[in-house]
MIDOLUM-747633 format. One record per residue: residue number from 1; x, y, z of N, C-alpha, C, CB in turn. Coordinates in Angstrom, 1 decimal, decimal comma. Glycine has a CB too. Layout:
nr;n_x;n_y;n_z;ca_x;ca_y;ca_z;c_x;c_y;c_z;cb_x;cb_y;cb_z
NUM;X;Y;Z;X;Y;Z;X;Y;Z;X;Y;Z
...
This chain:
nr;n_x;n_y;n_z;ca_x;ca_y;ca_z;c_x;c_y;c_z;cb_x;cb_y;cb_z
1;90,7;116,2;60,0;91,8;116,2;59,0;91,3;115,8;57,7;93,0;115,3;59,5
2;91,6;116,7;56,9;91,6;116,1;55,2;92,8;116,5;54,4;90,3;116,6;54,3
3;92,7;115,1;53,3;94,2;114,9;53,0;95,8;115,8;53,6;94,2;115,1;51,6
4;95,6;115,2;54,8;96,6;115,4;55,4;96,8;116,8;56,2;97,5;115,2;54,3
5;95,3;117,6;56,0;95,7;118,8;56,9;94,4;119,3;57,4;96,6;120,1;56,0
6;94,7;120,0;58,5;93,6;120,2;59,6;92,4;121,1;59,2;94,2;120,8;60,8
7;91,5;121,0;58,9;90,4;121,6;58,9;89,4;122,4;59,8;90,0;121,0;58,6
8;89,1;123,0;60,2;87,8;123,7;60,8;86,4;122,9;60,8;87,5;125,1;59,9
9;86,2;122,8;61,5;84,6;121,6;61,4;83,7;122,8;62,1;84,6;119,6;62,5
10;82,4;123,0;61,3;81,4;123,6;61,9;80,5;123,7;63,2;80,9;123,6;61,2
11;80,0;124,4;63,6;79,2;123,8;65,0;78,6;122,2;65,1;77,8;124,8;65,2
12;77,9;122,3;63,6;77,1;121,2;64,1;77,6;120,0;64,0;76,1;121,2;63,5
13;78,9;120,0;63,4;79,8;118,4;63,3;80,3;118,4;64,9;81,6;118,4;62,1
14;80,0;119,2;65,6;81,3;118,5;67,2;79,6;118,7;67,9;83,4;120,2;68,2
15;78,9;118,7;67,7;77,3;118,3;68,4;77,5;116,7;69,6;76,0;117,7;66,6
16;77,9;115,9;68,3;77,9;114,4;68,8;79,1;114,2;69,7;78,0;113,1;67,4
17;79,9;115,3;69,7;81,1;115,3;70,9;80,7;115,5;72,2;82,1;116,5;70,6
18;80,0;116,0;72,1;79,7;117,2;73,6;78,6;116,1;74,3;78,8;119,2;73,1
19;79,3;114,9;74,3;78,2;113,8;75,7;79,3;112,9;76,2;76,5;112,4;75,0
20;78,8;112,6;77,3;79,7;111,9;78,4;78,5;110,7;78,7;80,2;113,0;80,0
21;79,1;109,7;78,7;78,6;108,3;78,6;79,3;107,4;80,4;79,3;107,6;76,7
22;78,1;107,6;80,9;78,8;107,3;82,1;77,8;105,7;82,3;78,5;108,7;83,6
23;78,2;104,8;83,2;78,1;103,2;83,1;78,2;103,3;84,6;79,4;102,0;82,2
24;76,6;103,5;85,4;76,7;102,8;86,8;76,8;101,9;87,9;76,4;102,9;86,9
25;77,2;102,2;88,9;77,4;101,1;89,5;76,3;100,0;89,6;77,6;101,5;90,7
26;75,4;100,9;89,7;73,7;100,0;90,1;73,5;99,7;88,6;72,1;101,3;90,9
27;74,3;99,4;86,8;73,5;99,0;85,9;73,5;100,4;85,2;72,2;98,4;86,4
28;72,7;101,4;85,9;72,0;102,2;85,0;73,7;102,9;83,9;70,9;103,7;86,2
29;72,9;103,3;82,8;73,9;103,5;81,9;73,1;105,1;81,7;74,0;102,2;80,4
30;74,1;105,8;81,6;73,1;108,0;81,4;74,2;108,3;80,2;73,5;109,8;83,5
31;73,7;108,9;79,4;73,8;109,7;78,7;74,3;111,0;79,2;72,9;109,6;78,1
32;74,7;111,8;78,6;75,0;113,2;79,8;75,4;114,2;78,9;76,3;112,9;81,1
33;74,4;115,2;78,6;74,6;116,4;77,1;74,3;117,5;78,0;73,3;116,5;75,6
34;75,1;118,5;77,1;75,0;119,9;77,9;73,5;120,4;78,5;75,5;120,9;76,9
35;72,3;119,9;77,7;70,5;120,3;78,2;70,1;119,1;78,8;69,3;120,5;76,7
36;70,8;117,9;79,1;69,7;117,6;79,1;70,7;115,8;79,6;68,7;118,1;77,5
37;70,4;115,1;80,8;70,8;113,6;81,2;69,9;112,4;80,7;70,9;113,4;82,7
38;70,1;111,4;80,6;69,2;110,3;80,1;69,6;109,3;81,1;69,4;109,8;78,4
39;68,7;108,5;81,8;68,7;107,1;82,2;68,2;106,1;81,6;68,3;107,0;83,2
40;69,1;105,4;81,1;68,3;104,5;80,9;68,6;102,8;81,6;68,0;104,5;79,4
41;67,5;102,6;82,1;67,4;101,3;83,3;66,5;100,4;83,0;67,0;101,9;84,7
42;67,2;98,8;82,8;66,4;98,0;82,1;65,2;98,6;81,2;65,8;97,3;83,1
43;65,9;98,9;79,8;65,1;99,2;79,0;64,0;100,6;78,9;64,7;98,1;79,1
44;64,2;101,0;80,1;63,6;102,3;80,5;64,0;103,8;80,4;63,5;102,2;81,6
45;63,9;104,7;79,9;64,5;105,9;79,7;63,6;106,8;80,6;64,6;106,4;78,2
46;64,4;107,6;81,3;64,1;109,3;82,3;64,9;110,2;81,3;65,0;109,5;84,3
47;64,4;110,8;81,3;65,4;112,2;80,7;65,1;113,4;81,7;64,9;112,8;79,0
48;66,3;114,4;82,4;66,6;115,0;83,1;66,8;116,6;82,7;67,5;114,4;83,5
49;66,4;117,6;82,4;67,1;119,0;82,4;67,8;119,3;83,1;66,6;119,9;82,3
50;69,2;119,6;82,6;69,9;120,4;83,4;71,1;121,4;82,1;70,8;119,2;84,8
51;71,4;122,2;83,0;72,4;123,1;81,9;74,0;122,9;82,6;71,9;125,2;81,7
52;74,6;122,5;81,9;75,9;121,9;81,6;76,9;123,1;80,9;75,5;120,5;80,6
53;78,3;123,8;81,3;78,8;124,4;80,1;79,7;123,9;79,1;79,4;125,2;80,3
54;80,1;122,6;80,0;81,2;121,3;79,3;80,3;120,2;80,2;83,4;121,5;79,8
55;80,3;119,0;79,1;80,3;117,6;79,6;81,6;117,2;80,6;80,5;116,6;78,2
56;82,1;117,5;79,9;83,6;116,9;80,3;84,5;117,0;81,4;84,4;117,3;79,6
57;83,9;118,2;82,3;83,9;118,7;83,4;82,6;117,8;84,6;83,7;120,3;83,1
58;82,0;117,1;84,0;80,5;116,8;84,3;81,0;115,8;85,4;79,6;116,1;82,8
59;82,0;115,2;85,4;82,8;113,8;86,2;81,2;113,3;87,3;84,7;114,4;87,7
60;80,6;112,3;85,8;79,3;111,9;86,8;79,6;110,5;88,0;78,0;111,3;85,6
61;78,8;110,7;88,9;79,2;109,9;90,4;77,8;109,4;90,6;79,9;110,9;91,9
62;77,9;108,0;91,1;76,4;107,9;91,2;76,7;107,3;93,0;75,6;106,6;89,8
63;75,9;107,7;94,0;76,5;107,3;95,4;75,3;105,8;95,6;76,3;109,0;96,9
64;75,3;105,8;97,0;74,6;104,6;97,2;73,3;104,3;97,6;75,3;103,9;97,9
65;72,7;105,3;97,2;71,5;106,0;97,2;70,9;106,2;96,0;71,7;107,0;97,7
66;71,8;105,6;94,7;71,9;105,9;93,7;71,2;107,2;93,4;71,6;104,8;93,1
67;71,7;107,9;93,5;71,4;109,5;93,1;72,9;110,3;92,2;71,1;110,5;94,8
68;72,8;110,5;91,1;73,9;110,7;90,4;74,0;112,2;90,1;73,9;109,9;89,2
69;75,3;112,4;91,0;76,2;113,5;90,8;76,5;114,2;89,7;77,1;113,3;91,3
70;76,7;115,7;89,5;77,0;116,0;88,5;78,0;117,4;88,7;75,8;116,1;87,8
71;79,0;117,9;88,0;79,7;119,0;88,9;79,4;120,4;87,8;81,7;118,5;89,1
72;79,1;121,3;88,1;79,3;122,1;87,1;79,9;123,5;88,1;77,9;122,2;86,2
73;80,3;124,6;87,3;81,2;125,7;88,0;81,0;126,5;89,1;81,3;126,5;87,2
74;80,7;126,1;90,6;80,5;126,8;91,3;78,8;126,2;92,0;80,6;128,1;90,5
75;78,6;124,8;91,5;77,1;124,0;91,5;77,7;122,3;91,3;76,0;124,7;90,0
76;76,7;121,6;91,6;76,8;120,7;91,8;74,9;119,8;91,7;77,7;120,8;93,0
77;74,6;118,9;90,6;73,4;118,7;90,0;73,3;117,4;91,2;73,3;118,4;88,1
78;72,1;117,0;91,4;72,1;115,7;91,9;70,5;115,1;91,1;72,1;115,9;93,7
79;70,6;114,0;91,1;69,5;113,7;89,5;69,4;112,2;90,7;70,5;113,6;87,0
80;67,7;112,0;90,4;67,5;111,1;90,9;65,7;110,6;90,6;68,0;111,4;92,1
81;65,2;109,6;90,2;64,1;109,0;89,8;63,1;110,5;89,4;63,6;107,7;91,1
82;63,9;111,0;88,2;63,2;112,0;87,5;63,5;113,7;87,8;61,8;111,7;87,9
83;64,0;113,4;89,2;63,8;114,8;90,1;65,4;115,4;89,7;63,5;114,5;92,3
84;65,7;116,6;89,5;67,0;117,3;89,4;66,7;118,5;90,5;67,3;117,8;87,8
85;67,9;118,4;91,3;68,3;118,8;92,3;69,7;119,5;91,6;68,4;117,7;93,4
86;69,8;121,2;92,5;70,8;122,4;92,3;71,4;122,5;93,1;70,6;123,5;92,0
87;72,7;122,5;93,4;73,2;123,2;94,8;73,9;124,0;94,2;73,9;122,4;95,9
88;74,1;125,1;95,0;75,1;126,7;94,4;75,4;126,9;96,0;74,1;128,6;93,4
89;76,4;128,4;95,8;76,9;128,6;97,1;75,9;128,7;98,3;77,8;129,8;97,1
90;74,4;128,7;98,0;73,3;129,3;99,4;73,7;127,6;99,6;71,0;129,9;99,0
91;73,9;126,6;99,3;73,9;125,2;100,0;75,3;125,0;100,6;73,6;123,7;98,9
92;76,6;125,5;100,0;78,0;125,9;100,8;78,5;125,5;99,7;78,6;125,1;102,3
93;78,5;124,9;98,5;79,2;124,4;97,5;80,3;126,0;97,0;78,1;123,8;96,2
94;81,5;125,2;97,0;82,8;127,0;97,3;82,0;127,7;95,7;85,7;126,6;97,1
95;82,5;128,8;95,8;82,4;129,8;94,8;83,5;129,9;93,9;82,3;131,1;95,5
96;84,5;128,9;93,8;85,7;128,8;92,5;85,5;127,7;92,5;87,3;129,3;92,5
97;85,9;127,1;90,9;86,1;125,9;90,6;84,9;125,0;90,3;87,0;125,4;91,4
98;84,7;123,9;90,3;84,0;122,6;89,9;84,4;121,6;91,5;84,9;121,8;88,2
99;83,6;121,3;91,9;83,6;120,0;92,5;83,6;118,7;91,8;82,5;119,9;93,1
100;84,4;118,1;92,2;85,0;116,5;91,8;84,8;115,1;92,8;86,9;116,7;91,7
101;83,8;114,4;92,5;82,9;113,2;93,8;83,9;112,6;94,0;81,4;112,1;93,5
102;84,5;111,7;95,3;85,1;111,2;95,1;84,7;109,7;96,0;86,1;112,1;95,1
103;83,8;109,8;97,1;84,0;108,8;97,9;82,9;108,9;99,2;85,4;108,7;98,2
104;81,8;108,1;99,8;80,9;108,1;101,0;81,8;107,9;102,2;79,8;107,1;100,9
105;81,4;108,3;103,3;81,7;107,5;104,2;80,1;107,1;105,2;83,0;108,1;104,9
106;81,0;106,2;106,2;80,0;105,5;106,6;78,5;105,9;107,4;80,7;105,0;107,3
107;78,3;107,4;107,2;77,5;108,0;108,2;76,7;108,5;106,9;78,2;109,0;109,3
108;76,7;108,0;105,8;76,1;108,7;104,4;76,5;109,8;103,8;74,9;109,0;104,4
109;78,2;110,4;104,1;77,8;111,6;103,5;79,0;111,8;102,4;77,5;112,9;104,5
110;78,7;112,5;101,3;79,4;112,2;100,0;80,6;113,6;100,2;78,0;112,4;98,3
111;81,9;112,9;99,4;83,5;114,0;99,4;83,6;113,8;98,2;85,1;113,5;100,4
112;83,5;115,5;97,8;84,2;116,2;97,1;85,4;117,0;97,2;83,6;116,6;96,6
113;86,4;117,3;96,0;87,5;117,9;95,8;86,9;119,4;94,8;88,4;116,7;95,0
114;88,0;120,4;95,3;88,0;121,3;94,6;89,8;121,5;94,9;86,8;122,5;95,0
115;89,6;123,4;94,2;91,2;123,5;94,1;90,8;124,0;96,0;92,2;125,1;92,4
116;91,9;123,3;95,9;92,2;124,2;97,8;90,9;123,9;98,7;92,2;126,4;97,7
117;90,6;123,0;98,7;89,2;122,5;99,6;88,9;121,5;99,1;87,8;123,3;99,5
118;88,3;120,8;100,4;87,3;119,7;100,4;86,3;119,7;101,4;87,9;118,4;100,6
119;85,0;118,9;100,5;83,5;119,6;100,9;83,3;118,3;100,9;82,5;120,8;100,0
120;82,0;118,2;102,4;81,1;116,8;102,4;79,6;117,3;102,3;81,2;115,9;104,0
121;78,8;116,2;101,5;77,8;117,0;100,9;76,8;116,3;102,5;77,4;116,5;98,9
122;75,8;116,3;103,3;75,1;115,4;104,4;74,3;116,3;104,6;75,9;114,8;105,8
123;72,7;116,1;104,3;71,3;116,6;105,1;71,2;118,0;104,0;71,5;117,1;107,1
124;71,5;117,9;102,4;71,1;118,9;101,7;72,1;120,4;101,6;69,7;119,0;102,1
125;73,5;119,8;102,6;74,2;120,6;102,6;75,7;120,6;102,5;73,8;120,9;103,4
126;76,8;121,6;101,8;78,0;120,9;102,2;78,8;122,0;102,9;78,8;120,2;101,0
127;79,4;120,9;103,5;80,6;121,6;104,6;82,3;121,5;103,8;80,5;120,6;106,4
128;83,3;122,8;103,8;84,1;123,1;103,3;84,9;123,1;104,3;84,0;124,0;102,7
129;86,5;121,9;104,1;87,3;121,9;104,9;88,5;122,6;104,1;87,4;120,5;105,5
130;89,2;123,5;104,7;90,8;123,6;104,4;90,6;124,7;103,5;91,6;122,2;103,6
131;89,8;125,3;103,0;89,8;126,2;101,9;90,6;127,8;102,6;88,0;126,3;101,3
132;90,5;128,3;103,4;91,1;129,3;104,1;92,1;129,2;104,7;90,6;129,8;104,9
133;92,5;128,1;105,1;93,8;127,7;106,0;94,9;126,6;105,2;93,2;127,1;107,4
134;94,6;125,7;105,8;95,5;124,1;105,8;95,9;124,0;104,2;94,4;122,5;106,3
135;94,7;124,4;103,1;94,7;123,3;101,6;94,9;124,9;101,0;92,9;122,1;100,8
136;94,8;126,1;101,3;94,7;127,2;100,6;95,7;127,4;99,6;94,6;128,3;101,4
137;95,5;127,7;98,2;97,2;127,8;97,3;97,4;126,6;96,7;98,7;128,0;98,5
138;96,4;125,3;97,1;97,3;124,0;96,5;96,0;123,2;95,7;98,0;122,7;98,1
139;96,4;123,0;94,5;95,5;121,7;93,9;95,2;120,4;94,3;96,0;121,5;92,8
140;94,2;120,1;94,9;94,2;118,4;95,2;94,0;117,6;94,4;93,4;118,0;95,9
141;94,8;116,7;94,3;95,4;115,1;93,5;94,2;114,1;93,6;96,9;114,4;94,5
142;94,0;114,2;94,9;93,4;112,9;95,1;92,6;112,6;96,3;94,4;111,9;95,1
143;91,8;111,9;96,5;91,0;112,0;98,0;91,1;110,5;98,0;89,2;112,7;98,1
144;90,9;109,5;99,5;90,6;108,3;99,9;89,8;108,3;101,0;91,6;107,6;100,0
145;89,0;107,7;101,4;88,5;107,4;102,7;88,8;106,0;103,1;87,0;107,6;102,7
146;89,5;105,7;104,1;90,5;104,9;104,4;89,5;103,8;105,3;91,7;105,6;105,1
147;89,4;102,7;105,4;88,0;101,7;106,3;88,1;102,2;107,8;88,3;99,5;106,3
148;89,0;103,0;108,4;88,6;103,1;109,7;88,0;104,9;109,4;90,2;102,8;110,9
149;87,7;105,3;108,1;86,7;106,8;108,4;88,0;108,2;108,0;86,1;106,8;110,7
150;88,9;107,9;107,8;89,7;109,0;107,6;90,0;108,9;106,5;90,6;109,1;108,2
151;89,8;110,4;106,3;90,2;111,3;104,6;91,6;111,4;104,6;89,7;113,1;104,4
152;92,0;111,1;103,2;93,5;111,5;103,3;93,2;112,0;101,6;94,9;110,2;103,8
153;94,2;113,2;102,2;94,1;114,4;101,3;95,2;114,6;99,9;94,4;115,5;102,3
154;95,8;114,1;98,6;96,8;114,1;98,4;96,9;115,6;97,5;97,0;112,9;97,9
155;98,0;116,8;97,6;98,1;117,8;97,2;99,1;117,8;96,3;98,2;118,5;98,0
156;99,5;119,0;95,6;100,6;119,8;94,9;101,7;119,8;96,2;100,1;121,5;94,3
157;101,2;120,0;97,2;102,2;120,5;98,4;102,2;119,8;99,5;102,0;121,8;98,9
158;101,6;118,0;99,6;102,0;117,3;100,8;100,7;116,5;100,7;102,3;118,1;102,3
159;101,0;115,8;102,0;99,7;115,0;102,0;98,9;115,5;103,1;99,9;113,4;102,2
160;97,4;115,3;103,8;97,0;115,8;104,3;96,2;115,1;105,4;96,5;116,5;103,6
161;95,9;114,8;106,3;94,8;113,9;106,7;93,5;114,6;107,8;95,6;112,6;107,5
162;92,3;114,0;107,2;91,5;114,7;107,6;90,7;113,7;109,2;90,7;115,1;106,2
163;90,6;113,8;110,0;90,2;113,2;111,4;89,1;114,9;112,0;92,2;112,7;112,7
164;88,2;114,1;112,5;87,4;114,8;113,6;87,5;116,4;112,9;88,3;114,6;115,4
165;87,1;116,8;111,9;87,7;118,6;111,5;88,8;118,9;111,9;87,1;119,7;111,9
166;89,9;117,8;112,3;91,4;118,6;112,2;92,4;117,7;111,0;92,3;118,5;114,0
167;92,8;118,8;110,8;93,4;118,5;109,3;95,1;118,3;109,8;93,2;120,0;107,9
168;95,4;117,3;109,5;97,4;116,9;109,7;97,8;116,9;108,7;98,1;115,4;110,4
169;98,8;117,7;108,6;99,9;118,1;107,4;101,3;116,9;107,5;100,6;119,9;107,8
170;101,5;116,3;105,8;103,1;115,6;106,1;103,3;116,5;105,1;103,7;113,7;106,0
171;104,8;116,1;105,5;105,5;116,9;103,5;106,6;115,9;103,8;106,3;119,4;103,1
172;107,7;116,6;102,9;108,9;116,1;102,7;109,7;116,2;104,3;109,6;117,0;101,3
173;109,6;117,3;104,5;110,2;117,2;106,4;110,1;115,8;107,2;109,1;118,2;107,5
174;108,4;115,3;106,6;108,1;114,2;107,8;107,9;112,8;107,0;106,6;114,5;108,7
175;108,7;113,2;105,7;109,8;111,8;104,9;108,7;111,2;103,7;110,3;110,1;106,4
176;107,9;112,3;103,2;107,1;112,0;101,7;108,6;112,1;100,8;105,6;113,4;101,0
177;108,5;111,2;99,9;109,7;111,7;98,9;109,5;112,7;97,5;110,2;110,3;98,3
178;108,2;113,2;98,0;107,6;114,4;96,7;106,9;115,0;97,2;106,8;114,0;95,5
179;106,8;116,2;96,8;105,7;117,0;97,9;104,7;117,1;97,1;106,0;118,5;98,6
180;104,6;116,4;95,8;103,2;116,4;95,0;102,6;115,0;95,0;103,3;117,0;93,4
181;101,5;114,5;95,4;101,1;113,4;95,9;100,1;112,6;95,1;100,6;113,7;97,0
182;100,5;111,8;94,5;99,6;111,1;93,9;99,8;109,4;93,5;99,5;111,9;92,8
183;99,1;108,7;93,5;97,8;108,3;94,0;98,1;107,9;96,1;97,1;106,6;92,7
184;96,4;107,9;96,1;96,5;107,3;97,6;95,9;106,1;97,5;95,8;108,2;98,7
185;96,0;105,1;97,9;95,4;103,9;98,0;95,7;103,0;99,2;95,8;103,2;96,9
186;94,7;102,1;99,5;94,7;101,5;100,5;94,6;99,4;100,2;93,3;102,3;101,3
187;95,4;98,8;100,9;95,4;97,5;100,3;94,4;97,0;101,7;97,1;96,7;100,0
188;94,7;95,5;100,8;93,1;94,7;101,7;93,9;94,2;103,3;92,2;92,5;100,4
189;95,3;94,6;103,5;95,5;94,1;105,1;95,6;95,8;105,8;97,3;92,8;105,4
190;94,7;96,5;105,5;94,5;97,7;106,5;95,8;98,9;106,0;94,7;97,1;108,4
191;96,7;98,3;104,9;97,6;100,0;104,9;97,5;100,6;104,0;99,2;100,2;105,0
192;98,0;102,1;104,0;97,8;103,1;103,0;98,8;103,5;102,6;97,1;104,2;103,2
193;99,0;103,2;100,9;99,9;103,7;100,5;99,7;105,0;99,6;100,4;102,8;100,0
194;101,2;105,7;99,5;101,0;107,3;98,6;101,9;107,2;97,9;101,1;108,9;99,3
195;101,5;107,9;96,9;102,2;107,7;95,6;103,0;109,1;95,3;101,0;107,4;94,4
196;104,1;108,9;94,8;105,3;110,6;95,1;104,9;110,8;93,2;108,0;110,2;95,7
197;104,1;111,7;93,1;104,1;112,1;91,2;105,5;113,0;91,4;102,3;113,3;90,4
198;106,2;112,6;89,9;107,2;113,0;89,3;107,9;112,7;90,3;107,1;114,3;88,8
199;108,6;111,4;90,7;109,1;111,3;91,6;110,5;110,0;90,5;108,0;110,8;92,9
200;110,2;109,8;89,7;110,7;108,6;88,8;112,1;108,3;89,3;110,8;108,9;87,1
201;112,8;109,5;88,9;114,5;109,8;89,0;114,7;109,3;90,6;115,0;111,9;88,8
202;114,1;109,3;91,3;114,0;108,7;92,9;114,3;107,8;93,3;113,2;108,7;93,6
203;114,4;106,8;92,2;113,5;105,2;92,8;115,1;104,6;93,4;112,6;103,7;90,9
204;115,9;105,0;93,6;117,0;105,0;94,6;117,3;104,8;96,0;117,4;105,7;94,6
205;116,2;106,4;96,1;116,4;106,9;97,4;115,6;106,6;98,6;116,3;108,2;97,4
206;115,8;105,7;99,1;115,0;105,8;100,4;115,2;106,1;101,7;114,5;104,8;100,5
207;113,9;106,9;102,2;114,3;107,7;103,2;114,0;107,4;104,5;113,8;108,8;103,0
208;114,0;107,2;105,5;114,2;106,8;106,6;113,3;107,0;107,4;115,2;107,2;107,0
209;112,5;106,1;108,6;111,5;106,2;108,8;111,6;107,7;109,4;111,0;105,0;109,5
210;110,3;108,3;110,0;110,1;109,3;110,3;109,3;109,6;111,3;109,8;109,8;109,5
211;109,3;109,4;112,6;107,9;110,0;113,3;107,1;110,7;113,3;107,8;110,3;114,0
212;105,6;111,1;112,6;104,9;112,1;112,8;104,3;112,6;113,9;104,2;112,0;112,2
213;103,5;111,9;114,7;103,0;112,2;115,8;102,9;111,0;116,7;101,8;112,8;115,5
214;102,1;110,7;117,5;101,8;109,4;118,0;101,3;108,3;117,5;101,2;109,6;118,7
215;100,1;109,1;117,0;99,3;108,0;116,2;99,8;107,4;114,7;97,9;108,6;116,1
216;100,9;108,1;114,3;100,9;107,9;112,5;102,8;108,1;112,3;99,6;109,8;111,4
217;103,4;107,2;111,5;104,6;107,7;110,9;104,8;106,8;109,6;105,8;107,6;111,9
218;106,1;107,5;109,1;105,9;107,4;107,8;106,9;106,7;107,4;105,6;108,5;107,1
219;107,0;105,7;106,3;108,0;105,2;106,2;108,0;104,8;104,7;108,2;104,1;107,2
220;109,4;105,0;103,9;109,0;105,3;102,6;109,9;104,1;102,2;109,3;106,8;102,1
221;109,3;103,9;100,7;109,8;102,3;100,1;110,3;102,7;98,4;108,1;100,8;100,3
222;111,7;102,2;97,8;111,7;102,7;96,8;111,1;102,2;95,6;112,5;102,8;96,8
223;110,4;101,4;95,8;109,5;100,8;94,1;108,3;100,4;94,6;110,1;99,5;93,1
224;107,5;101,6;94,8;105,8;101,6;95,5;105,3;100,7;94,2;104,8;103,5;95,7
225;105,4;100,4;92,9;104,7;99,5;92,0;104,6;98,1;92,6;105,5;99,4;90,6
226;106,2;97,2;92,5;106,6;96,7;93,2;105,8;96,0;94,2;107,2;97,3;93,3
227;105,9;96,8;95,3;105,0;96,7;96,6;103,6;97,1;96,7;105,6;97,4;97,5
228;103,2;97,2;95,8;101,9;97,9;95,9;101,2;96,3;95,5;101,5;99,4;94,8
229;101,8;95,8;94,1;101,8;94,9;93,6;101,0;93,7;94,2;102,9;94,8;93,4
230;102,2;93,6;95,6;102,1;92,5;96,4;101,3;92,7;97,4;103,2;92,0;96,8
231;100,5;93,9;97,5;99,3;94,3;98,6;98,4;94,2;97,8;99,2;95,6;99,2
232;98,2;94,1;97,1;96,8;94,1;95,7;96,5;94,9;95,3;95,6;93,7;95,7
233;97,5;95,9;95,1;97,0;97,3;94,2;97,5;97,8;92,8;97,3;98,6;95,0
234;96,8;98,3;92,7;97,5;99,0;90,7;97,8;100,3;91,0;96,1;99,3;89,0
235;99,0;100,3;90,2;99,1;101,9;90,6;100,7;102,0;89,1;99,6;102,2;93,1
236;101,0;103,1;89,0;102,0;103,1;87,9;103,3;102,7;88,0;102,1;104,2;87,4
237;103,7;102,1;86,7;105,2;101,3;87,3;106,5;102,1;87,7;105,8;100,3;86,0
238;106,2;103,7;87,3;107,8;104,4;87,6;107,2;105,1;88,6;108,8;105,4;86,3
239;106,7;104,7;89,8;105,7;105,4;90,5;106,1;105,0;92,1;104,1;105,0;89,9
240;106,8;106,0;92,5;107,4;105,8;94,2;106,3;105,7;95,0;108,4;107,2;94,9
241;106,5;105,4;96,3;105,4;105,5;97,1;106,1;105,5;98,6;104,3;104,3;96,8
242;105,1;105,8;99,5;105,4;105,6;101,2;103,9;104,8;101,7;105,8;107,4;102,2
243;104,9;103,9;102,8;103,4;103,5;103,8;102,9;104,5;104,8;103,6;102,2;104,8
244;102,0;104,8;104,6;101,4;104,9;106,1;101,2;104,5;106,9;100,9;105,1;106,4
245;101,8;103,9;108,1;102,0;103,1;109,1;101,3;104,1;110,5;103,8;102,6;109,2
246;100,0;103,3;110,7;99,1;104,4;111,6;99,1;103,4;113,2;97,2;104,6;110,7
């Protein structure tokens, strides 16, 4: 903007835009440009090639292996003490969209999000759940891996849980108060709570427990902030939620 009205800026002014500044778990601090990643670690710099079409899409992850993730369209970079690693669809990474890291579990192997799928990356390979069937049609919100090993899935269209490669569906039938799901979180005495997006106008209604199956029902609470609060979690203040009582 100059005096007061919007201007055009040439290529080479939005240069210094186009990096993503990611702050690792392990310390390391990366730089992250469309050619090209930087580490630098106690004072030490690696620099990485890779081709990038947006930073910003880049959502860097570093796992516990410290090997840092990178997402790009249809690929997924893995960068580690110099070495840059590609995966495309010959490794199973889906063929639409960006992968989005979200979380290990205990057997080492790393979960990502796409639209309508979720993929575990284990032994140089990933495996694609839900993309044909269960998640097909729906954008995913959110992923958790819960301390006893289960995925839970939050969608546009319900929540999801992932056990043994079988995927369990709730929605509003089995007493979510939104069928678009966001956030999932878990507090420090073992429960999981879900968060109803665009649910505000709600904070009234509460709905009545529900049986799902044997192992899992659902019981919804009207001021998930509130209560989340007092489990030790953050989460947004006009922001409904339900427990999962497993």
């Amino acid at each position: 903007m100059r005096e007061g009205k919007f201007i055009s800026a040439p290529p080479e002014y939005l240069v210094p835009l186009l990096k993503s500044n990611y702050l690792a778990p392990s310390g390391s601090r990366w730089i992250i440009e469309a050619n090209e990643a930087r580490q630098i670690d106690d004072g030490r710099m690696t620099r990485y090639r890779i081709k990038l079409k947006d930073t910003y899409y880049a959502r860097p992850y570093e796992d516990s292996e410290r090997n840092l993730w990178l997402s790009e369209v249809s690929a997924m970079y893995k960068l580690r003490d110099g070495q840059v690693t590609r995966y495309s669809q010959r490794e199973g990474v889906p063929s639409r969209g960006s992968l989005r890291p979200y979380c290990e579990d205990d057997q080492g192997g790393v979960w990502f999000a796409a639209d309508s799928a979720v993929a575990r990356f284990k032994d140089g390979r990933f495996t694609v759940y839900g993309n044909d069937h269960e998640l097909a049609g729906l954008s995913i919100t959110c992923l958790l891996k819960d301390r006893e090993g289960t995925i839970w899935i939050g969608t546009s269209g319900g929540l999801y849980r992932l056990t043994n490669r079988i995927i369990t569906a709730y929605s509003t039938v089995s007493g979510l108060l939104h069928h678009e799901v966001y956030p999932i979180l878990q507090s420090r005495i073992e429960l999981v709570w879900v968060g109803a997006e665009n649910a505000g106008r709600r904070d009234k209604q509460v709905a009545p427990d529900c049986a799902v199956d044997r192992q899992a029902k659902v019981s919804c609470h009207s001021r998930f902030h509130n209560v989340a609060q007092r489990s030790g979690l953050e989460c947004g203040a006009d922001e409904i939620g339900i427990l999962i009582d497993r």
